[in-house]
C-alpha positions as CSV (number, residue, x, y, z in Angstrom):
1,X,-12.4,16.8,-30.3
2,X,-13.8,13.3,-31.3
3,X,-16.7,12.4,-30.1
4,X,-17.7,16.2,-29.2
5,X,-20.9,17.9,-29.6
6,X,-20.9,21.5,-30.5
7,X,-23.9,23.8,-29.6
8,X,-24.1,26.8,-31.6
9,X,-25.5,29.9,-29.3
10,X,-27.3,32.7,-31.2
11,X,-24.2,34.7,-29.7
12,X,-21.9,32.3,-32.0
13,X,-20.4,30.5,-29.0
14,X,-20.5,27.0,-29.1
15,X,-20.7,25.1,-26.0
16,X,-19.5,21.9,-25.2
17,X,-21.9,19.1,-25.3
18,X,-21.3,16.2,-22.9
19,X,-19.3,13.5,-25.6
20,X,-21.8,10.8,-26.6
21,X,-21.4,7.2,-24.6
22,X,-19.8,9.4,-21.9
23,X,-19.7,7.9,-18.5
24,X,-21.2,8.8,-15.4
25,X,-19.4,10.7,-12.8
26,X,-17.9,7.7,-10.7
27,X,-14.7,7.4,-8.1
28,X,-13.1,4.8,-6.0
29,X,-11.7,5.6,-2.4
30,X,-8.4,3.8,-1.9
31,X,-6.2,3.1,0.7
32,X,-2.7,1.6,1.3
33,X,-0.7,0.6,4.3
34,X,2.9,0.2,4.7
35,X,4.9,-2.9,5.9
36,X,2.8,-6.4,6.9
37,X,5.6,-8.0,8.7
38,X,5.8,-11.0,11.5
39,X,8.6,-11.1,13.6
40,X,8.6,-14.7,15.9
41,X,6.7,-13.1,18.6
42,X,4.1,-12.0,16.7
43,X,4.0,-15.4,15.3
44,X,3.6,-17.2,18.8
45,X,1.1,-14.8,19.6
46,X,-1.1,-15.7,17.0
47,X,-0.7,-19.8,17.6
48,X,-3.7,-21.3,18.9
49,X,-2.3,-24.9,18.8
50,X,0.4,-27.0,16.8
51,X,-1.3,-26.3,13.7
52,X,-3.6,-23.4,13.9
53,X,-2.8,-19.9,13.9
54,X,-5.4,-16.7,14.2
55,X,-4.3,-12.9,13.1
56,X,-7.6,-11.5,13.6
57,X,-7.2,-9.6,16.2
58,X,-4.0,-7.5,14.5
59,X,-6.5,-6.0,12.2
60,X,-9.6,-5.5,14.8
61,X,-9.3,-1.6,15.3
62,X,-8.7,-1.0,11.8
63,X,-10.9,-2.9,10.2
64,X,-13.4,-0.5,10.0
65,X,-11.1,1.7,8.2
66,X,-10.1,-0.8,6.0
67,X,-13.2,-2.0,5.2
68,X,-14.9,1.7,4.6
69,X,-12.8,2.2,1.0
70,X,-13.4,1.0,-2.4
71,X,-9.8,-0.6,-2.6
72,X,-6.9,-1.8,-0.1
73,X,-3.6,-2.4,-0.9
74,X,-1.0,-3.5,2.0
75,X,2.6,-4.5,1.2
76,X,3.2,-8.1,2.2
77,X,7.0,-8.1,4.1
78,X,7.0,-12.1,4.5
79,X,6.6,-15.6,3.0
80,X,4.0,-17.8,2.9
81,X,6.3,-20.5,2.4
82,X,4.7,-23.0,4.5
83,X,6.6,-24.7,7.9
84,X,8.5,-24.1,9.9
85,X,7.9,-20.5,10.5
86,X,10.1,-18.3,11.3
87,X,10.5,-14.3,11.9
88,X,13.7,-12.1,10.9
89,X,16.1,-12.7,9.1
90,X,14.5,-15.0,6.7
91,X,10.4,-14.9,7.2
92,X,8.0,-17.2,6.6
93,X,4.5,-16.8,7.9
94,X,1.5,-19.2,8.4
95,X,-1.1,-19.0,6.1
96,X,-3.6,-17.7,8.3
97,X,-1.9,-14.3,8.3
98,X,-3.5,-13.7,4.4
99,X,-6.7,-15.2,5.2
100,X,-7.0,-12.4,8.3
101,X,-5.7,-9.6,5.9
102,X,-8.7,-10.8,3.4
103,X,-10.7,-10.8,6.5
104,X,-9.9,-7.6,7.6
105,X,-10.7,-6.2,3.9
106,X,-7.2,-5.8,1.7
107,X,-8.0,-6.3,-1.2
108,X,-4.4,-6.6,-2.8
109,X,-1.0,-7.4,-1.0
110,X,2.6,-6.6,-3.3
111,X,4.8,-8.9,-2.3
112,X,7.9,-7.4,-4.4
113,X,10.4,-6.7,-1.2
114,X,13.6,-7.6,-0.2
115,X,12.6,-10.2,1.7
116,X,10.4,-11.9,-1.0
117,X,13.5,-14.4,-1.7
118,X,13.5,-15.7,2.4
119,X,13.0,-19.3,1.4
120,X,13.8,-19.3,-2.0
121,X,11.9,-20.0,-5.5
122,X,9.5,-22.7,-3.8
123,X,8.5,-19.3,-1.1
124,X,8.1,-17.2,-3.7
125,X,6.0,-19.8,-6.0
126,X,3.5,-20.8,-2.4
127,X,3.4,-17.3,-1.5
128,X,1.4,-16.4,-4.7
129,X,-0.7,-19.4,-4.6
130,X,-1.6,-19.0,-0.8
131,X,-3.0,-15.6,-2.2
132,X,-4.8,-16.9,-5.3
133,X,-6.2,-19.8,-2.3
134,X,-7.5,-16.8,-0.4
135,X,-8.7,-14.9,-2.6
136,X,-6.3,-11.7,-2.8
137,X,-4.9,-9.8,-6.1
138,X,-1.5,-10.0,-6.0
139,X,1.5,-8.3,-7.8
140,X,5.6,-7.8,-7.8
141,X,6.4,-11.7,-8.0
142,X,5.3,-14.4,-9.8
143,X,5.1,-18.0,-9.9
144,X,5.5,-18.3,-13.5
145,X,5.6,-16.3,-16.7
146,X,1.6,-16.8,-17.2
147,X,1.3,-14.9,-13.7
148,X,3.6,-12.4,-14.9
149,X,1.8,-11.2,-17.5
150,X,-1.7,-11.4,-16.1
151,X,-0.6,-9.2,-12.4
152,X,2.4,-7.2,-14.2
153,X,0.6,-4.7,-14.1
154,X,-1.9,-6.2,-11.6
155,X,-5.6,-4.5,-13.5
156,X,-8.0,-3.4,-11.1
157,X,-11.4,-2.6,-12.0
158,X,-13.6,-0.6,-9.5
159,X,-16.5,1.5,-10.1
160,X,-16.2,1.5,-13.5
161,X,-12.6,2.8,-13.1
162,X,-9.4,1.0,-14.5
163,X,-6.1,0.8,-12.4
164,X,-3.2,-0.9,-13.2
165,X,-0.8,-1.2,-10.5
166,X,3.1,-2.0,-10.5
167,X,5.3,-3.1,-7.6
168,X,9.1,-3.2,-7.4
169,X,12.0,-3.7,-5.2
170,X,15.2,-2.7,-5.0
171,X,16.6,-5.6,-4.7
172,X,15.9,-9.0,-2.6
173,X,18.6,-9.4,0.3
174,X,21.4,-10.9,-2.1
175,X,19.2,-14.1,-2.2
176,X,18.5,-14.8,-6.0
177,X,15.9,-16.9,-7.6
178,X,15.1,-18.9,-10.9
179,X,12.3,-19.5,-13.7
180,X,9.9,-19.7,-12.8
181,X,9.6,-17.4,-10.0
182,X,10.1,-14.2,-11.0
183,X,10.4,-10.9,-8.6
184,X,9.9,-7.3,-9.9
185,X,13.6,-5.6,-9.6
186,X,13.9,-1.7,-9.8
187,X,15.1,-0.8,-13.4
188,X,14.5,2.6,-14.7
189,X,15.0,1.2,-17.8
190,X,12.7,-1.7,-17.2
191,X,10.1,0.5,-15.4
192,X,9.8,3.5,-18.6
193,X,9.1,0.7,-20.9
194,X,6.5,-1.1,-18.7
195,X,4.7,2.9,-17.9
196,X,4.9,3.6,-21.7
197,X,3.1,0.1,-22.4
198,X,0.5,1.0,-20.7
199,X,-2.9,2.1,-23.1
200,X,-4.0,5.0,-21.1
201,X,-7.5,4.9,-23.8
202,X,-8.5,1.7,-21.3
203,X,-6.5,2.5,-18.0
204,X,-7.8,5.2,-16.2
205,X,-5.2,5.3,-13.3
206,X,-1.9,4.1,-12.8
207,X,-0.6,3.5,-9.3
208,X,3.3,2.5,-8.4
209,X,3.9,0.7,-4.8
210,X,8.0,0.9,-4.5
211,X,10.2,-1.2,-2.1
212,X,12.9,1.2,-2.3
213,X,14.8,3.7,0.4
214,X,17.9,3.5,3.3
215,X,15.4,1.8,6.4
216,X,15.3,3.9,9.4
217,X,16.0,7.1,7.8
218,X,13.1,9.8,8.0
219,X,13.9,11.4,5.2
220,X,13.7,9.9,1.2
221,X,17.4,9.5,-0.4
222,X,18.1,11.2,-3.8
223,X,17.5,7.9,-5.8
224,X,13.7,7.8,-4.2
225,X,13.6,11.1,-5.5
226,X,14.6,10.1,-9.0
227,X,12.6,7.1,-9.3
228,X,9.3,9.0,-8.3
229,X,10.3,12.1,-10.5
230,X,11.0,9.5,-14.0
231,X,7.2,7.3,-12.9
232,X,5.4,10.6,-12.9
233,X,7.4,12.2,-16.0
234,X,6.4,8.5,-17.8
235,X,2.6,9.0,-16.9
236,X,2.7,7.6,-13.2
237,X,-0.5,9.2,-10.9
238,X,0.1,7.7,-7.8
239,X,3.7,6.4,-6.3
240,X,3.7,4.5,-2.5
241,X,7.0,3.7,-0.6
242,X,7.7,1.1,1.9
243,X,11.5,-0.4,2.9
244,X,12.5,2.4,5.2
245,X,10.2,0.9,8.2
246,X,9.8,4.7,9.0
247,X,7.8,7.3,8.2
248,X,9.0,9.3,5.1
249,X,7.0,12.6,3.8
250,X,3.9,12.8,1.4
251,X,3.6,15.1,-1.6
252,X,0.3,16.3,-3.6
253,X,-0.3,18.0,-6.4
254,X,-3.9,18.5,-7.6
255,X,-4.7,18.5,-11.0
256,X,-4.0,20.4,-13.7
257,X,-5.0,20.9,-17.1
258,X,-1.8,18.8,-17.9
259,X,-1.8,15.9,-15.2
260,X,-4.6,14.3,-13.2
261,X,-3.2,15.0,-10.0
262,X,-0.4,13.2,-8.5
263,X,0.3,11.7,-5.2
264,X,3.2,10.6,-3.4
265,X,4.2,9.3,-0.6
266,X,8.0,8.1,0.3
267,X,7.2,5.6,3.5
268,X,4.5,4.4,5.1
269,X,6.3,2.2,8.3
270,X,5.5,-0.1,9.6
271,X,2.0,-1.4,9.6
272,X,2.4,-4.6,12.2
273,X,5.8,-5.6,13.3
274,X,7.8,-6.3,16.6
275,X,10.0,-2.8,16.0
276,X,9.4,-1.4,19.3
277,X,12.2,1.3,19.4
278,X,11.0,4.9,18.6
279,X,9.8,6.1,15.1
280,X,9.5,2.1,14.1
281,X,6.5,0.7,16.1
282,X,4.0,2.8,14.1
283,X,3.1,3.8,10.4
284,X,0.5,5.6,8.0
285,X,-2.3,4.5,5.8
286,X,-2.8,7.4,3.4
287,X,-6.2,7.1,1.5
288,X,-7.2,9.5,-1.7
289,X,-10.1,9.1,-4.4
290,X,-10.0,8.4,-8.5
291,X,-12.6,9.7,-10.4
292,X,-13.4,10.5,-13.3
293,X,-16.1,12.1,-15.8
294,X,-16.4,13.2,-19.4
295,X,-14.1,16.2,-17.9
296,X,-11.1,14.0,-17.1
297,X,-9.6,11.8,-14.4
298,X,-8.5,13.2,-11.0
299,X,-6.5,12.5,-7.8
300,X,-8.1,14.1,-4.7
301,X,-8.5,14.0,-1.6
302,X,-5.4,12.9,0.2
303,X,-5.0,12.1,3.6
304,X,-3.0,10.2,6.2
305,X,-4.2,8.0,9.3
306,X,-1.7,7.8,11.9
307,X,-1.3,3.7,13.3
308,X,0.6,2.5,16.3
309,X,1.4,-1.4,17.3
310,X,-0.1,-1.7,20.9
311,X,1.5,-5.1,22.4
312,X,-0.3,-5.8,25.7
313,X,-0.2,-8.9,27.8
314,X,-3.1,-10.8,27.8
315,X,-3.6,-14.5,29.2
316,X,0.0,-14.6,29.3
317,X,1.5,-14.0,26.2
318,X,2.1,-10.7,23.9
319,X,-0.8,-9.8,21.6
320,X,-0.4,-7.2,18.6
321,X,-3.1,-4.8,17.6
322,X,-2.9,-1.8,15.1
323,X,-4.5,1.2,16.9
324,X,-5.6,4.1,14.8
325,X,-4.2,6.9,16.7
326,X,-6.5,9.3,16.8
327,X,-9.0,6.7,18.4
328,X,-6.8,5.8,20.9
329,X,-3.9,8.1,21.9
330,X,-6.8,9.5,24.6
331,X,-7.9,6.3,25.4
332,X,-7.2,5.4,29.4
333,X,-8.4,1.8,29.0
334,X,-4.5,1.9,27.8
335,X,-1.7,1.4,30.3
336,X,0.3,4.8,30.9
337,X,3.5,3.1,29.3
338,X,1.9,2.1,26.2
339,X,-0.1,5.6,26.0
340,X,2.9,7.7,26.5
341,X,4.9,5.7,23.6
342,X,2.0,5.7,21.5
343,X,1.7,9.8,22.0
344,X,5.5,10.2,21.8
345,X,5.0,8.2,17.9
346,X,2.0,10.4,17.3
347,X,3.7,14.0,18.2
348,X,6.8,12.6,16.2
349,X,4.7,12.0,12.8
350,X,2.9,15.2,13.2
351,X,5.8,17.0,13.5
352,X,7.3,15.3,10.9
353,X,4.6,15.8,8.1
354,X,3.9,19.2,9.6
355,X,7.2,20.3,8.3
356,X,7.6,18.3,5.4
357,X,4.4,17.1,3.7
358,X,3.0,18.8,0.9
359,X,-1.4,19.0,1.0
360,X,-1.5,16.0,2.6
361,X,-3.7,16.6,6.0
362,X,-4.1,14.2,8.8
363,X,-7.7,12.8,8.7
364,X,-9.8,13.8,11.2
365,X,-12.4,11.2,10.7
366,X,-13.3,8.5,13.6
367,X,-14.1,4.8,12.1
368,X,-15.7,2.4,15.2
């Protein structure tokens, strides 16, 4: 009751008075995507010479999307560790991809995955100061311990509203690395401690983005399930997933008197990546609003935008473009092949989340 003012009625009620220095009624719309990856042949179709690369056009149809929310977060499933680049099994992209993901309008990229190790301690070191270069938040790994403690959590400040956001992996391919890169291992141990640090009097929100999962499998494994249920019993709003390269369910619950909501959502997919066989050449974005006023703090809003990787030939060579889905899947500038994969992903996810997701609805909005 500090900080309340009580009204006495005649009746001898006593209403509740707004609390002095309250603030305004003020949200943030966020959005996060699932796996940024770059397979060789997205990486030759991107070169523009020896030494110039452009990504731009990945992120064209979605960039409206993108752009249209307070805050977006992507996972970043590759290296900036400089030349030569290389796709699977051990990436490392050019730089250009993060400067056309800042472009685009992400905001923050986690880079805790299990392929965050692909070139070592020197790729896990360049790939944070490519980011800091261009201008992206970052968290999961570090370059050093300073880093460490000012991204772990990575504090985001919105709209008068404080997030801090954690990202972890299970684990990093078997490929270990040394001070003073550092990479953000699963721990339950580890992550209780770093919820319970958190001083929920100045952080409004906090927001988990997991590496974690079996990949292909559409449905979350019971150690997923364990790890979301200890982040939300340790004060966790919001948990993401990403690893499984498939689309996994999403659960909301909307606030109660006890909790300010919680979201969460077991896979996202892919986002961009060379996958082509079926349930693996799409993904999600799921987007959801924080606000808060002198009431409290809430999650609402959830919703999921269907995306599909749409690889024509043009001028000779393979291009990549993440189509929103329910732009496109109607679309008959798109060759019948392409259309008919594109609508076999789209009537798998639905039928999918249909089933299985808990008050999370497909968006029915169109961003051009």
């Amino acid at each position: 009751m500090l900080g309340i003012i009580t009204l006495a009625q005649s009746s001898g009620e006593a209403l509740m008075a707004e609390p002095l220095n309250a603030p305004d009624s003020t949200s943030v719309t966020v959005l996060f995507a699932g796996d940024i990856m770059q397979h060789t042949p997205q990486i030759a179709a991107a070169r523009v010479n020896d030494s110039t690369y452009d990504y731009s056009p990945v992120f064209k149809y979605v960039k409206p999307i993108i752009e249209q929310h307070d805050l977006s977060i992507a996972n970043l499933e590759v290296t900036l560790a400089g030349a030569p680049y290389t796709g699977y099994p051990q990436f490392s992209a050019p730089d250009q991809l993060a400067v056309a993901a800042k472009d685009a309008g992400f905001d923050v990229l986690c880079t805790a995955n299990n392929h965050s190790c692909d070139r070592g301690d020197k790729g896990v070191i360049r790939t944070v100061q490519i980011l800091d270069n261009t201008g992206i938040m970052h968290t999961g790994t570090f370059k050093d311990s300073a880093d460490y403690l000012k991204n772990h959590p990575l504090i985001i400040q919105k709209n008068d509203i404080n997030i801090a956001l954690f990202n972890y992996t299970y684990g990093t391919n078997g490929l270990s690395f040394r001070y003073p890169a550092m990479v953000n291992l699963i721990d339950s141990a580890q992550l209780v401690k770093d919820l319970n640090a958190v001083n929920r009097t100045n952080i409004d929100f906090v927001i988990i983005y997991f590496h974690w999962g079996q990949e292909y499998q559409s449905h979350p494994n019971h150690q997923q399930e364990e790890l979301a249920a200890l982040a939300f019993s340790n004060g966790a709003d919001v948990v993401i997933g990403s690893h499984p390269h498939v689309l996994q369910r999403m659960e909301y619950a909307p606030p109660t008197d006890s909790t300010n909501g919680r979201l969460l959502v077991y896979s996202l997919g892919n986002y961009v990546s060379n996958q082509r066989d079926r349930f693996r050449d799409g993904g999600a974005m799921v987007s959801f609003t924080l606000s808060k006023n002198w009431h409290g703090r809430y999650v609402t809003h959830p919703e999921y935008h269907l995306t599909w990787v749409y690889t024509p030939q043009e001028n000779s060579k393979k291009q990549y473009y993440i189509l929103p889905v329910n732009q496109f899947e109607d679309d008959a500038s798109i060759d019948k092949a392409s259309q008919d994969k594109m609508r076999e992903f789209a009537s798998d996810s639905r039928e999918l989340f249909s089933k299985e997701n808990q008050n999370v609805p497909e968006s029915e909005k169109l961003y051009k």
